[in-house]
Each structure stands twice: as structure tokens, then as C-alpha cells.
C-alpha positions in Angstrom: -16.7 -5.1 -15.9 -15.9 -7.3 -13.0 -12.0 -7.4 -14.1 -12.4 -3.5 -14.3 -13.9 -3.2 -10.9 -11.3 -5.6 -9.1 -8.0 -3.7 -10.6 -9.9 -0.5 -9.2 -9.7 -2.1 -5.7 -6.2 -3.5 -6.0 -5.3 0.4 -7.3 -7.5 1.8 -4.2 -5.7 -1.1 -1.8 -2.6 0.1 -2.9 -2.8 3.5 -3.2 -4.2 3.7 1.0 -1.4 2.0 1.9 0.6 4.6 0.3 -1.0 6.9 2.2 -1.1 5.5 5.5 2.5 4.6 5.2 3.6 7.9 4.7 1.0 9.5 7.3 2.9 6.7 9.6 6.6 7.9 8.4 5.7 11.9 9.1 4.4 10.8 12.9 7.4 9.1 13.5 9.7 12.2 12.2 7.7 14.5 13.9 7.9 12.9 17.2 11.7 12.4 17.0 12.2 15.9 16.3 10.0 17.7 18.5 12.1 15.0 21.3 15.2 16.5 20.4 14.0 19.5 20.1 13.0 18.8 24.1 16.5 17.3 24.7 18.6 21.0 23.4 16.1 23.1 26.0 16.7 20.0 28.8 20.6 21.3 28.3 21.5 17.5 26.6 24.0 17.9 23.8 24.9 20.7 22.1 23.6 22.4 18.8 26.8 20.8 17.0 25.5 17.5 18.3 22.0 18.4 17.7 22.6 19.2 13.6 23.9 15.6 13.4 20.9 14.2 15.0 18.3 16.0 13.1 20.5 15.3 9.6 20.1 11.9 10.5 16.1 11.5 11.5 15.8 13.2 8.3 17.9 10.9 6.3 16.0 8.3 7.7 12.5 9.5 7.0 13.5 10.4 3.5 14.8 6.6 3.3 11.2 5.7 4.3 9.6 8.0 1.7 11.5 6.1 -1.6 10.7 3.0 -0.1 6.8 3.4 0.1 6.1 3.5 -4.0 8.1 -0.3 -4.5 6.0 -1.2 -0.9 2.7 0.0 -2.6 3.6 -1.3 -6.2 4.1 -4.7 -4.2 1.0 -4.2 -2.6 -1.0 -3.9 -6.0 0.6 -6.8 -7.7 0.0 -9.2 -4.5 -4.3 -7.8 -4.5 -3.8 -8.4 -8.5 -2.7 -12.4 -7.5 -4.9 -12.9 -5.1 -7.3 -11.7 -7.6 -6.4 -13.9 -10.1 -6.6 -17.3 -8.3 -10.4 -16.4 -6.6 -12.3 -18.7 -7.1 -14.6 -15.7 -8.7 -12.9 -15.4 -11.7 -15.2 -16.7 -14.4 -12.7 -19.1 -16.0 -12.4 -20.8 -12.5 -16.3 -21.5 -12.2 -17.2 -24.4 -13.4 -19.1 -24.6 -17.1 -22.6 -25.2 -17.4 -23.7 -29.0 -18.4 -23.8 -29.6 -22.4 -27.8 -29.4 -23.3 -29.8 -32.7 -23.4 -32.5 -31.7 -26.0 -32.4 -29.1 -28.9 -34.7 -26.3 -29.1 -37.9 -26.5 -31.7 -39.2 -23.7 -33.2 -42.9 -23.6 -32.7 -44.5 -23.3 -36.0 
């Protein structure tokens, strides 16, 4: 049950920082665009230049969506280790002393 309980928490680990990353990766694109989007009303660049720039922060945010399953799969299996050397783990604690005396039915 314990075992059960502790995967659930790697999974949970894993799966918020799957969340936050991408939640961090759609703040970044969104800033970048709605700069250059300010930069084409300043009068900086054309819309030819523009297209290139947007193609490109969407490149890269799409390159930071396929890499945020391997960085949460890496995430899980590092909570699993960590999980397996605690000192928790019932074949880490140390075994009970062997019994001095048997037990005696009571007749």
C-alpha cells in the first residue's frame, strides 16, 4: 500500500511539472508575440520580416513542447530513485531481534 501510494506521488510530481512547464513555455510565447506584435505598430520591420520572427518563436515553443514529456518522464524515474533508497522502505529498516523465549500455551 505504501509502494502504491509513493508511485502515486512520483506520477503526481511528475505530471505538475508537466504542467507547470508547459504553462511556463505558453507565457514565454505569448509575451514574445504580443512584443512583436508591438514592434510591427512601432514601424520596426516589415511584415516580410515579421513572418520570419513569429515562424521562428513558434518553432521554438513547439521545440519546448516535445521536450517536456522526456523532462517529466525524467522527473518520475528520479522521485521513483529517491524513493527507493529512503530509508522508509521496509527492506531498509532494520529487522526485529530473534525471540528469547517461546510462547506456552496456557492449558
Amino acid at each position: 500500500m505504501i509502494d502504491a501510494a509513493r508511485t502515486q506521488m512520483a506520477a503526481i510530481t511528475a505530471g505538475i511539472s508537466f504542467w507547470s512547464g508547459w504553462v511556463d513555455a505558453a507565457d514565454r510565447y505569448a509575451t514574445s508575440l504580443s512584443a512583436e506584435l508591438a514592434s510591427l505598430e512601432g514601424g520596426a520591420g516589415g511584415p516580410s520580416d515579421l513572418t520570419g520572427r513569429l515562424t521562428d518563436l513558434t518553432r521554438a515553443y513547439l521545440r519546448e513542447l516535445t521536450d517536456l514529456p522526456a523532462a517529466a518522464v525524467k522527473r518520475f524515474n528520479t522521485e521513483m530513485e529517491r524513493i527507493d533508497t529512503s530509508p522508509l522502505k521496509p527492506e531498509a529498516r532494520a529487522k526485529p531481534a530473534p525471540r528469547k523465549r517461546a510462547v506456552r500455551a496456557k492449558l
